[in-house]
TORPA-4810 file (N, C-alpha, C, O; in nm, 3 decimals):
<nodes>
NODE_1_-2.263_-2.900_-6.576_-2.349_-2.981_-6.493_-2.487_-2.918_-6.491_-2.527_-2.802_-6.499_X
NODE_2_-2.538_-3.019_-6.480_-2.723_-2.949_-6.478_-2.807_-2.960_-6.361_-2.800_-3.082_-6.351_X
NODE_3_-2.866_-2.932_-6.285_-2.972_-2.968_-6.191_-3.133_-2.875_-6.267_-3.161_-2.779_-6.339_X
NODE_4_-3.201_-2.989_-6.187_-3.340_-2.975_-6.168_-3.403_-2.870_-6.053_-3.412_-2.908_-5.936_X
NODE_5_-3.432_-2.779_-6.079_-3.501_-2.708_-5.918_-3.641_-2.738_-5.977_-3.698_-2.729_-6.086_X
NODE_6_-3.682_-2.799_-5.785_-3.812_-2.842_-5.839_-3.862_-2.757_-5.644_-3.788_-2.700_-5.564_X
NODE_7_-4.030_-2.790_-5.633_-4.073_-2.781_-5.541_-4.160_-2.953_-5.492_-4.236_-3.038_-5.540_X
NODE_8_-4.088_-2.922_-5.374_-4.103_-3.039_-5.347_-4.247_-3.092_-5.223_-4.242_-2.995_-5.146_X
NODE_9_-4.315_-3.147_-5.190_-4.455_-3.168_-5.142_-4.445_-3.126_-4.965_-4.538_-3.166_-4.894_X
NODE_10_-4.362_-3.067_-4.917_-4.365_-2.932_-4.839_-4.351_-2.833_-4.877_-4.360_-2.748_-4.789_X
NODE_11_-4.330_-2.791_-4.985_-4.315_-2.652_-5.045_-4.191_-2.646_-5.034_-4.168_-2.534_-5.081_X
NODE_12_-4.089_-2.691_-5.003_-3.922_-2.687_-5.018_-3.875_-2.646_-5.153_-3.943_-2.669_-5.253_X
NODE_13_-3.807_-2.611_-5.157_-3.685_-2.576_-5.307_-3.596_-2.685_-5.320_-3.534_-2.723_-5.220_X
NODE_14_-3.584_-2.728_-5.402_-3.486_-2.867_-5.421_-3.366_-2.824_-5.530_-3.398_-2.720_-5.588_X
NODE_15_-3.271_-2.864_-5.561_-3.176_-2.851_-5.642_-3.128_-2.995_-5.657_-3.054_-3.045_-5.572_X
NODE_16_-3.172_-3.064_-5.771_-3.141_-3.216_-5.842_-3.041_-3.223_-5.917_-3.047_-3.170_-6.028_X
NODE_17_-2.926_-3.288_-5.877_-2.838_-3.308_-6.020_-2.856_-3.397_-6.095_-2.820_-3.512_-6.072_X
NODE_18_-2.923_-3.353_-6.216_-2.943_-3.482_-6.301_-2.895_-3.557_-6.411_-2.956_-3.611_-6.503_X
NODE_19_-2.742_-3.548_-6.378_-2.651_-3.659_-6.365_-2.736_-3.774_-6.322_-2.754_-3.875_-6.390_X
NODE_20_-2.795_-3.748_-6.189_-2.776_-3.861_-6.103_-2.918_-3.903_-6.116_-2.915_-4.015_-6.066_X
NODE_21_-3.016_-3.884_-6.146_-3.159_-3.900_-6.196_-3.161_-4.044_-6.248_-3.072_-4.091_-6.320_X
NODE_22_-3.290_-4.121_-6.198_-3.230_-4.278_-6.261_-3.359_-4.246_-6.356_-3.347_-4.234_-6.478_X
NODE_23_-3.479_-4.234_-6.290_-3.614_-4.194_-6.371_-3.732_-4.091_-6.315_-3.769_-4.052_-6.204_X
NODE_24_-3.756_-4.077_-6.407_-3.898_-3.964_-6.336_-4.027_-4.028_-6.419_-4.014_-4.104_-6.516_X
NODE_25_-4.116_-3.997_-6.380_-4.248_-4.103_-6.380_-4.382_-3.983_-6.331_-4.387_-3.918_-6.226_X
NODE_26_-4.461_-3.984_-6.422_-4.541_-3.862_-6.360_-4.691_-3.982_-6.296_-4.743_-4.085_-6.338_X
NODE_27_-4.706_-3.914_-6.207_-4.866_-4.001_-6.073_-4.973_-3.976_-6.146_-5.005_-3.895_-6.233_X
NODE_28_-5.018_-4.061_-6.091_-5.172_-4.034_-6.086_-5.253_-3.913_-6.056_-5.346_-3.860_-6.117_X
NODE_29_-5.160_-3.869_-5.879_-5.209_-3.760_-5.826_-5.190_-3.631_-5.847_-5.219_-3.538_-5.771_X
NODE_30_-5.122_-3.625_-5.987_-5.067_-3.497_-6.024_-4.925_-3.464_-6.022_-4.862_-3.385_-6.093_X
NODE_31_-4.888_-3.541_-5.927_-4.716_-3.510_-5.899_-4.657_-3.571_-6.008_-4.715_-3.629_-6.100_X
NODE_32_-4.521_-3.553_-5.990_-4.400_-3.665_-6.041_-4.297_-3.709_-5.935_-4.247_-3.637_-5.849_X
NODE_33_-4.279_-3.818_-5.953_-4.170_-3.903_-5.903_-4.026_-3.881_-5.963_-3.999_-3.927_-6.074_X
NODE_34_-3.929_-3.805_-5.885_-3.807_-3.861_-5.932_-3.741_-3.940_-5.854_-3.732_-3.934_-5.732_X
NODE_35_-3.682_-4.036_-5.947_-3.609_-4.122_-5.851_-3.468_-4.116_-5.889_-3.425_-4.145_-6.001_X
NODE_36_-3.393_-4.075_-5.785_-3.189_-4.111_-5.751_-3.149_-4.217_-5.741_-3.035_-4.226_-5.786_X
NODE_37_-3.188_-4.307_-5.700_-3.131_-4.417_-5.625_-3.164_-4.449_-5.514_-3.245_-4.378_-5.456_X
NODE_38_-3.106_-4.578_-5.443_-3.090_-4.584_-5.323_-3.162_-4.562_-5.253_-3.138_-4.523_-5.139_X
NODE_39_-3.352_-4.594_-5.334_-3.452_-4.552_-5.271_-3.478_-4.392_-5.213_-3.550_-4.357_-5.119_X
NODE_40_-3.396_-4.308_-5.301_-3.380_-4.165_-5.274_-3.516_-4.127_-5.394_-3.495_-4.143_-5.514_X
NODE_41_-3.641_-4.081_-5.347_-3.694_-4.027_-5.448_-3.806_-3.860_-5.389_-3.867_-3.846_-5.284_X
NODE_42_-3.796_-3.785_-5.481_-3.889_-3.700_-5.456_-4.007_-3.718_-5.518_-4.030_-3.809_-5.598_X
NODE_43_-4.096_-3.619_-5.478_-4.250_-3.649_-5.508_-4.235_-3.479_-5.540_-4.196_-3.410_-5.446_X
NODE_44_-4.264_-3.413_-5.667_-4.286_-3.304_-5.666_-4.397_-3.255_-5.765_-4.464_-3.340_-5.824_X
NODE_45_-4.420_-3.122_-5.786_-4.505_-3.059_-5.851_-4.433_-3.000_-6.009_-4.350_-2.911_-6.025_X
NODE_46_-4.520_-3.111_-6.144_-4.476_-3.043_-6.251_-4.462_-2.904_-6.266_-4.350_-2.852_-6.261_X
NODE_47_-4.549_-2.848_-6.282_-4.549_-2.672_-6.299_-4.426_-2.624_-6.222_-4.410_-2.506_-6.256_X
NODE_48_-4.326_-2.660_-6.131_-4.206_-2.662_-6.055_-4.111_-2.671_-6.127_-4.034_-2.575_-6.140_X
NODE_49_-4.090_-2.792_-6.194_-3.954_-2.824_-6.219_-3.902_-2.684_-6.331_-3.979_-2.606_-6.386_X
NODE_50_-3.795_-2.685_-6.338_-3.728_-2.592_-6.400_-3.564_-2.641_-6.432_-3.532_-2.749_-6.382_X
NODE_51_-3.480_-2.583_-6.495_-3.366_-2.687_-6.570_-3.307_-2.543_-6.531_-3.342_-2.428_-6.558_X
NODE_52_-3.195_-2.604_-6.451_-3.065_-2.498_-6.427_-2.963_-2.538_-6.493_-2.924_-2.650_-6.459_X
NODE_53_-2.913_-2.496_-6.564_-2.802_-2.561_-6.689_-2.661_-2.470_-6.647_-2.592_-2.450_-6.747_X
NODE_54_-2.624_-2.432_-6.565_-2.482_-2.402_-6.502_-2.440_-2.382_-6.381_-2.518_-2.418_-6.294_X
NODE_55_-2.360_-2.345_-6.354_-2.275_-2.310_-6.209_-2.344_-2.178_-6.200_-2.400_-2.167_-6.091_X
NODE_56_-2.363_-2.044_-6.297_-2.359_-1.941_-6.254_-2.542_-1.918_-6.275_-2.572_-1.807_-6.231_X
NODE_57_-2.614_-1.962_-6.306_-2.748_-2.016_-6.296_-2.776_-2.059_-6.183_-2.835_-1.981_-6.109_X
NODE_58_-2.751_-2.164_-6.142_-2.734_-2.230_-5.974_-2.734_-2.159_-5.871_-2.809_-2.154_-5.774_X
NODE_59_-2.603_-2.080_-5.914_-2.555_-1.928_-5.791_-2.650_-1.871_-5.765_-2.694_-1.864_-5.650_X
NODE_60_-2.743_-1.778_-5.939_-2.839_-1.689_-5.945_-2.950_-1.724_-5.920_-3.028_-1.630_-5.906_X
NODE_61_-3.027_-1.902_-5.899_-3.123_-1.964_-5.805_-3.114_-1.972_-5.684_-3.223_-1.979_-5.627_X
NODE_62_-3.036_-1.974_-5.628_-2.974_-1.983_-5.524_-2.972_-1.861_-5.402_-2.980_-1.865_-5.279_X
NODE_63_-2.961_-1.765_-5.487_-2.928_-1.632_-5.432_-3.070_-1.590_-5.387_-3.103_-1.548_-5.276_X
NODE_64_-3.135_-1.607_-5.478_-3.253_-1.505_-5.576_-3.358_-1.571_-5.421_-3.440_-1.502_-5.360_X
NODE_65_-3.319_-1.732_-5.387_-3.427_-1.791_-5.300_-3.427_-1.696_-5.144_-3.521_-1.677_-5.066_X
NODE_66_-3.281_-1.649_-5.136_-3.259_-1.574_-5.031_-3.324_-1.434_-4.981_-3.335_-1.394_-4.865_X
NODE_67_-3.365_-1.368_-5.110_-3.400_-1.224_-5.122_-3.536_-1.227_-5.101_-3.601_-1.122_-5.104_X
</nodes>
């Protein structure tokens, strides 16, 4: 499984599974749009996104946000 960690337009950490990704669409204003569904979309910062490509990747993003 894969997710997206992105930062999101509070400065949040996001973890996207993008499985579930319908489209991403980059703005005008610099950002990108991803959209989930269900009117579920983020607004984040390219230079952000980053591709977590496992379970034990995930863990080690995950962790690493804690320290």
């Amino acid at each position: 499984m894969k997710f997206l960690k992105v930062k999101d337009e509070d400065g949040r950490t996001e973890y996207l599974n993008l499985d579930k990704v319908i489209n991403i669409a980059p703005l005008a204003n610099g950002k990108v749009k991803i959209l989930m569904g269900a009117g579920m979309a983020w607004y984040v910062y390219p230079e952000s996104i980053e591709l977590v490509d496992c379970y034990n990747d995930l863990y080690k993003a995950i962790m690493e946000a804690y320290q």
